[in-house]
C-alpha positions, 0 to 999 in steps of 0.5 A: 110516358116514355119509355125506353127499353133495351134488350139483346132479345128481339125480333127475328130471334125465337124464344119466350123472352122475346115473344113477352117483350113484343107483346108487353110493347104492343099492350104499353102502346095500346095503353098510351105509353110512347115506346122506343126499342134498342135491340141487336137488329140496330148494330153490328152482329155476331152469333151467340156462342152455341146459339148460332140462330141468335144474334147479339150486338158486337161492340155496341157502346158507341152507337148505344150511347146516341141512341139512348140519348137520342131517345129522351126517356122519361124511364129506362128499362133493361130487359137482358144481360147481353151486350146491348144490357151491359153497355146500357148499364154502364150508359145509365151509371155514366150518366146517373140515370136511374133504371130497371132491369129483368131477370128473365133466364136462369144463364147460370144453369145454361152456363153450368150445363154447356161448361161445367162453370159454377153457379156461384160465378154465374150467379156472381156475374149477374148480381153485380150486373144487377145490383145498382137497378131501381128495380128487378122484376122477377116473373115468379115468387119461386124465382125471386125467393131463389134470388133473394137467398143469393144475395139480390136485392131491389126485386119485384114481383111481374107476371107475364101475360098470353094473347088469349085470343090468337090461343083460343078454347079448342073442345075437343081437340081439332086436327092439324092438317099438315100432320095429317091423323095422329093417334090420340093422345097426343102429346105437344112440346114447344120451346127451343131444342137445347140442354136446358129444356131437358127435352129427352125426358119428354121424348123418352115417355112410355106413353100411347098415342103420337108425339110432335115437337115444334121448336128447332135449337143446337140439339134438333138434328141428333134429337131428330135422328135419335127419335124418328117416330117423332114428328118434328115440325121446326118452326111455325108463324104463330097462327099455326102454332096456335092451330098446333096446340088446338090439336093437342091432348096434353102439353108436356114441359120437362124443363127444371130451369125455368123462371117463367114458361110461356109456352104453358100459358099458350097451351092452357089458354088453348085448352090443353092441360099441362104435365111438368115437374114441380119446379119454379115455373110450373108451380105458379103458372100451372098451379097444383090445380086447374092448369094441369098436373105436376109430379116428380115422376113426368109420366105420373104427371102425363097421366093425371094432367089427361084427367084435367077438362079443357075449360079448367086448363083454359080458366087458368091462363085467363088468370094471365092477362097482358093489361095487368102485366103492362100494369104492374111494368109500368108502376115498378119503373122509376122516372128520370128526374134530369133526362138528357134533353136534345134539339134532335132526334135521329130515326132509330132504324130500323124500328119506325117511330111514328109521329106519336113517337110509339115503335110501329112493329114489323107486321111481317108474321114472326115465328114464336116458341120458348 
């Protein structure tokens, strides 16, 4: 199958979404699926109001509607709810091609917490950007029950998967280098560094041993000066990351806003259990048992979540694998019946499509947090 997806997401941005389409994209080629990625890096950019590090597409719909109609696709998916999904949107019901969608970011909160502006707007916004999709695929039960109760419609359940090689069992704990000797425990956040992550709930814990952040974001430098016992690593390739989390006692995730959290299945799959609210998210990635600890009160649940044995936390990311994720994808797309068919076909730069027509990636090492 061919397949094409759409994303404001991709590569060199750094977060969770992007890091679970490169990886769904690498497992769809690996399973035989021709890929073919439309993403900002093809267009004209600007940065995202408030997210200076992300660039989105500006004004894309021309040079969208010929690469779109260039590509031929048996199926189309589109991954966000930026301008390059927009203009997709508008692309597919011009052309009456049917295609899916994700809901991968709860923007209404981000949207509710940067401007005060309502959920219900939010929340109105995105239902009518989803509503003529084949299909939303949803990463939590939590989340899609969430959605359906606002009024969504056509949703589908799709888990997301961890590389379990590169996040391999660490027992006991090793060290990192650059850090030099910590004081155990020691406790690990990963992710952006911005209002939604409710970072300072981890950063204020009245818990013995060193604490390290490795993420950078909007609130990074008040964050750092705030907290100076802290160590801050910024951003890392993804082999250090991996290294960074071997080194880890407990994972601390204080988000309440999440639909997924990656980043938790990365530590689990390292061995380091998981100390987080009860909240979507966390409830059907860490569960109530084996991955971690969830407590309304975040240092009950750091003290419990030290308790768990390293193996259970990493026998429950190997619950998430990345072939029954592209699996699952896959038999929630729907098939174009008329695609647009064209003698031609121009190169989509800067993605390479080889001669299989299958995206080649960059092989230069990305950086990846949620």
């Amino acid at each position: 199958m061919k397949i094409l997806l759409v994303t404001d997401a991709w590569q060199p941005q750094v977060n969770g979404v992007v890091t679970t389409l490169v990886e769904l994209v690498r497992q769809l080629q690996a399973s035989g699926h021709v890929v073919v990625v439309v993403q900002p890096g093809q267009f004209r950019t600007w940065p995202c109001p408030g997210y200076p590090g992300i660039p989105v597409a500006f004004f894309p719909g021309r040079r969208l509607r010929e690469l779109m109609d260039a590509a031929e696709p048996d199926a189309i998916h589109i991954a966000t709810e930026g301008p390059l999904g927009w203009a997709a949107r508008r692309h597919c019901l011009r052309r009456r091609w049917a295609f899916t969608t994700a809901f991968h970011t709860k923007f209404p909160e981000i949207l509710h917490a940067m401007l005060r502006l309502p959920l219900s707007w939010g929340y109105a916004l995105l239902r009518r950007f989803h509503r003529p999709s084949s299909g939303v695929m949803v990463p939590t039960q939590g989340v899609q029950d969430m959605l359906a109760t606002r009024g969504f419609g056509q949703l589908r359940a799709w888990t997301h998967g961890v590389d379990t090689r590169l996040f391999a069992l660490t027992d006991p704990p090793a060290g990192y280098s650059p850090l030099g000797p910590l004081a155990h425990p020691v406790s690990l956040y990963v992710g952006q560094i911005s209002a939604e992550k409710n970072i300072d709930d981890f950063l204020q814990l009245d818990v013995p041993g060193s604490k390290v952040v490795c993420g950078v974001g909007p609130l990074a430098r008040a964050l750092r000066h705030r907290y100076p016992n802290v160590h801050w690593l910024g951003l890392l390739p993804r082999h250090e990351l991996a290294q960074v989390y071997a080194a880890a006692d407990v994972f601390v995730f204080p988000s309440r806003s999440e639909t997924f959290g990656l980043v938790m299945l990365e530590a689990m799959a390292s061995g380091v259990p998981v100390a987080a609210y009860p909240v979507d998210g966390p409830l059907q990635v860490v569960g109530r048992s084996g991955g971690g600890a969830l407590h309304d009160d975040l240092q009950e649940a750091w003290r419990e979540a030290l308790k768990v044995k390293r193996h259970e936390a990493r026998d429950r990311a190997l619950q998430f694998g990345w072939a029954k994720a592209a699996s699952l994808f896959v038999s929630h797309l729907s098939m174009l019946t008329h695609p647009r068919r064209q003698r031609s076909r121009p190169m989509l730069s800067p993605l390479e499509v080889s001669a299989t027509g299958a995206v080649k990636l960059s092989h230069k090492r990305h950086r990846a947090v949620e």
